[in-house]
Backbone as ProteinMPNN parsed JSONL, in Angstrom:
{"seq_chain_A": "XXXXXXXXXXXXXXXXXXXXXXXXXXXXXXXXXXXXXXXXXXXXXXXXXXXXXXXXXXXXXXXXXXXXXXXXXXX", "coords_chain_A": {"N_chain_A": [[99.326, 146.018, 83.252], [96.879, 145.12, 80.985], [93.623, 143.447, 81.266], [91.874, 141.419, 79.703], [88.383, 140.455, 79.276], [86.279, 138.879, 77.949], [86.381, 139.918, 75.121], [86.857, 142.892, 76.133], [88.525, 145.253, 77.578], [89.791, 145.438, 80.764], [90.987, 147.933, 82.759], [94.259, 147.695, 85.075], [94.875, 149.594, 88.311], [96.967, 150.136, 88.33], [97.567, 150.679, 85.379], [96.082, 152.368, 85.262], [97.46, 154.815, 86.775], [100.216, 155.255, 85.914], [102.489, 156.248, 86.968], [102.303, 156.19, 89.58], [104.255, 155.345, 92.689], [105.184, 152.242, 93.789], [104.621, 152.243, 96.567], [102.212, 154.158, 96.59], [100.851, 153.11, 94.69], [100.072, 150.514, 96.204], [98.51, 151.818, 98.379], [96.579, 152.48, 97.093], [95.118, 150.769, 96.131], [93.88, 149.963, 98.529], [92.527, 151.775, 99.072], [90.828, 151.944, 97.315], [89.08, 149.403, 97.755], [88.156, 149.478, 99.602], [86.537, 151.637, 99.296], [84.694, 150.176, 97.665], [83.8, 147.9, 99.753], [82.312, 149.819, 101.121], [80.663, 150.82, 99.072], [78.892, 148.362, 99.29], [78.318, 148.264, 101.423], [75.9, 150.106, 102.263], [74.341, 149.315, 99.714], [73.824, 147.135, 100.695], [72.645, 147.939, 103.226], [70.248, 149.634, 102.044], [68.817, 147.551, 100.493], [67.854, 145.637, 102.648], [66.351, 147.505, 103.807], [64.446, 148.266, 102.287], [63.382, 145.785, 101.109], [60.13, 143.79, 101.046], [57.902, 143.578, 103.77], [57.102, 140.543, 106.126], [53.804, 139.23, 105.596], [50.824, 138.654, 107.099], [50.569, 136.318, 109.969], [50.28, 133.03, 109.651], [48.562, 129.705, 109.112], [49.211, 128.747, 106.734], [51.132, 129.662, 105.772], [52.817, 129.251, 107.465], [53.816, 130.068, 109.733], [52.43, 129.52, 112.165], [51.419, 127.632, 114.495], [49.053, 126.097, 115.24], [46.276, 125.583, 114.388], [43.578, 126.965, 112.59], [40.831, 129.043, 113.925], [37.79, 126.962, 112.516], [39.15, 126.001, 110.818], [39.648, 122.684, 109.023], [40.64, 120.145, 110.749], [43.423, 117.31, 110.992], [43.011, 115.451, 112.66]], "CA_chain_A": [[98.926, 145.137, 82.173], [95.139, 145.001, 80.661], [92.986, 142.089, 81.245], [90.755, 140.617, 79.255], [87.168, 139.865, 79.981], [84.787, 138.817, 76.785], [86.352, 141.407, 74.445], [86.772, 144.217, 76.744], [89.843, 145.43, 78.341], [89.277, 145.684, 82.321], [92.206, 148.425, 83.937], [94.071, 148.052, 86.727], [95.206, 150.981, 88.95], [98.483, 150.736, 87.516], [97.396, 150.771, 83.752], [95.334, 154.091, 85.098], [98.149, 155.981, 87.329], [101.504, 154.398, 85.37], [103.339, 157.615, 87.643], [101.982, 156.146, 90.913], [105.306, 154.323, 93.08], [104.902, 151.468, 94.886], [103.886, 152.795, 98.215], [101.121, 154.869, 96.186], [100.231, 151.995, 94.513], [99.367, 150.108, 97.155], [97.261, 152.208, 99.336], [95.379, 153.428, 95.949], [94.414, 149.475, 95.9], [93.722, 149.586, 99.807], [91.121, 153.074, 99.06], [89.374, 151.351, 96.05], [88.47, 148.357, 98.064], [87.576, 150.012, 101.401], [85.574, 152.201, 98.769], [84.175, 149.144, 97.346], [83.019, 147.35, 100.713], [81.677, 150.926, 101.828], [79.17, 150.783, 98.498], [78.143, 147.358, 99.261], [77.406, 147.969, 103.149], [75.502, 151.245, 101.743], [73.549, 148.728, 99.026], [72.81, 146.225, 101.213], [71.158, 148.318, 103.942], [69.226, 150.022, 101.542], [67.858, 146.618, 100.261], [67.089, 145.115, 103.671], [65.234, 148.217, 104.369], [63.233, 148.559, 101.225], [62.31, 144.688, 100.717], [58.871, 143.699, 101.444], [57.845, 142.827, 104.681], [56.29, 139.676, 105.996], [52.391, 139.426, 105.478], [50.379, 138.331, 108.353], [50.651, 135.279, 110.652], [48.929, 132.46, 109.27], [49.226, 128.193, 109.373], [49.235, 128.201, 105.511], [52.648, 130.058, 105.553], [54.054, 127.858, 108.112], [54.035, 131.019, 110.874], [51.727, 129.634, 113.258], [51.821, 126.002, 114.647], [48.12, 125.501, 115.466], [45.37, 125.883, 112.666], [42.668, 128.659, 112.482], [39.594, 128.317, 114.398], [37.103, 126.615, 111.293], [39.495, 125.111, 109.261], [39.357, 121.16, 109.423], [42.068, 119.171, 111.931], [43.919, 115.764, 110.436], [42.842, 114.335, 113.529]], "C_chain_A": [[97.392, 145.094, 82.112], [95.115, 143.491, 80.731], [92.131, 142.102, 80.699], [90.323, 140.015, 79.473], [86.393, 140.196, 78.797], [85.211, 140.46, 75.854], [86.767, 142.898, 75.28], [87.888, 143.68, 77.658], [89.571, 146.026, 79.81], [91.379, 146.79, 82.79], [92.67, 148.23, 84.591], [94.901, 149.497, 87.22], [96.435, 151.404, 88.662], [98.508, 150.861, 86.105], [96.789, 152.18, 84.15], [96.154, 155.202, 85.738], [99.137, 155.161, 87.017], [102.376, 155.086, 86.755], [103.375, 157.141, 88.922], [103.908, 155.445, 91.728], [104.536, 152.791, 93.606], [103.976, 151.232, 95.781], [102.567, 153.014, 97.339], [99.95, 154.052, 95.384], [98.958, 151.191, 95.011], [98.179, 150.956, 98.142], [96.02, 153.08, 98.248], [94.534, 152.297, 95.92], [93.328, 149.744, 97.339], [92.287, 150.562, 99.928], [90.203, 152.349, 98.289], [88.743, 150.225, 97.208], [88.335, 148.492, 99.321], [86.06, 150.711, 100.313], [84.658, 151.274, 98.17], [83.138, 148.784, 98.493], [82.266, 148.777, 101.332], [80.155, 151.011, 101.0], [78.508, 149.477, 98.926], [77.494, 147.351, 100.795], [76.149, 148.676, 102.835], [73.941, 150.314, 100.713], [72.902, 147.888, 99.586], [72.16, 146.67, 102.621], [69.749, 149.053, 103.435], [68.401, 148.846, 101.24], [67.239, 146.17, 101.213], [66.296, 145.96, 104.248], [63.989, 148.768, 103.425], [62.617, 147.347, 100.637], [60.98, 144.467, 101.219], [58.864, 142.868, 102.899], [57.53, 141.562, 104.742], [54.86, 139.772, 106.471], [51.928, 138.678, 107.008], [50.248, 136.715, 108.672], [49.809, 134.524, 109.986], [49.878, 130.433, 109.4], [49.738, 128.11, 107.797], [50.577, 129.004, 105.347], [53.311, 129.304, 106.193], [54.726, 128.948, 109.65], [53.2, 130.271, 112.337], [51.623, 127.787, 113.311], [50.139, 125.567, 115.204], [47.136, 126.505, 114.072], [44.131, 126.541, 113.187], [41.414, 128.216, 113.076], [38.162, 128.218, 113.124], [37.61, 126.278, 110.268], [39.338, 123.524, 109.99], [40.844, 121.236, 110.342], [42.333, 117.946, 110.472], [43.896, 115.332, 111.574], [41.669, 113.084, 113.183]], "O_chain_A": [[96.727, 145.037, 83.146], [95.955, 142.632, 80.466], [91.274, 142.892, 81.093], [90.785, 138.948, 79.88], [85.926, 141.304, 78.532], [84.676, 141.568, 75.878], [86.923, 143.928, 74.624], [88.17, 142.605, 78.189], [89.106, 147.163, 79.882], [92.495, 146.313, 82.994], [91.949, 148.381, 85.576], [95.434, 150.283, 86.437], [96.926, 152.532, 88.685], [99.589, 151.18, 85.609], [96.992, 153.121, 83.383], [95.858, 156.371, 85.494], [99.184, 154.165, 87.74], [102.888, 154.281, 87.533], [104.337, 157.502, 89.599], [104.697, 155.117, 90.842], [103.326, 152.583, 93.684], [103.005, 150.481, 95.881], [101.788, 152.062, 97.333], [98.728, 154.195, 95.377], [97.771, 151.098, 94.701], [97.089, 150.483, 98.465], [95.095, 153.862, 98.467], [93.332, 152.484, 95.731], [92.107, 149.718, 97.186], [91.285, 150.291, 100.589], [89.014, 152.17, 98.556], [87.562, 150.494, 97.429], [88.412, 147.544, 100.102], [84.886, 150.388, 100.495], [83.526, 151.756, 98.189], [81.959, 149.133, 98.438], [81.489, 148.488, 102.242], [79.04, 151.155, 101.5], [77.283, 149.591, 98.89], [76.542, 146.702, 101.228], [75.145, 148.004, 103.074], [72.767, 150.602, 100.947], [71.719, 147.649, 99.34], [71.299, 145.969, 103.154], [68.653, 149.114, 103.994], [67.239, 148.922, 101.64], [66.019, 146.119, 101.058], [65.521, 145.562, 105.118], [62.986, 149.424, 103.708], [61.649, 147.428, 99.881], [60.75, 145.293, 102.101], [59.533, 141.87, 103.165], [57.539, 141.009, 103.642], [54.609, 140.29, 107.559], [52.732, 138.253, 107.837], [49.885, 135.927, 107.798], [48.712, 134.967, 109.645], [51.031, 130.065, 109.622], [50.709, 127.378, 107.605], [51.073, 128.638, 104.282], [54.281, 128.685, 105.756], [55.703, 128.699, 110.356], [53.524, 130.628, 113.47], [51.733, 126.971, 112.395], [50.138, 124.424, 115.661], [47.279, 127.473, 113.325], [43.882, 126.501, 114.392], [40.94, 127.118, 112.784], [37.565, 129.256, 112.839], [37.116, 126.174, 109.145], [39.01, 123.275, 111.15], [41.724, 122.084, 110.489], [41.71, 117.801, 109.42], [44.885, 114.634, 111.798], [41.541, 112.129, 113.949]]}, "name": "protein", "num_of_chains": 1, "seq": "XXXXXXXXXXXXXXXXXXXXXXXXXXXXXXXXXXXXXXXXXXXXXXXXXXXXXXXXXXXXXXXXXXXXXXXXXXX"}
């Protein structure tokens, strides 16, 4: 059966292999969504290895717990 989403008809694996059984069915679901979590491990190590680092130590970021020698104190 098609689902509708905003106009547009979304597939599922049995609207795209009618022929499949059961059995074939099922482990066609079980590949897509292994294949699924395989792009997203894949996407999210690429992002955590291509975001920006962090810039250098400082009090005004909130990295360093004592303040810079020549800025004022609040003592």
């Amino acid at each position: 059966m098609l689902k509708r989403v905003d106009k547009t008809f979304i597939p599922t694996i049995r609207d795209l292999y009618p022929r499949l059984s059961e059995t074939e069915l099922a482990q066609a679901e079980q590949n897509f969504d292994r294949y699924l979590a395989l792009a997203l491990r894949i996407f999210e190590r690429i992002e955590s290895e291509t975001a920006p680092q962090a810039g250098p130590l400082s009090p005004a970021m909130g990295t360093l717990s004592s303040p810079l020698p020549g800025s004022k104190s609040s003592d």
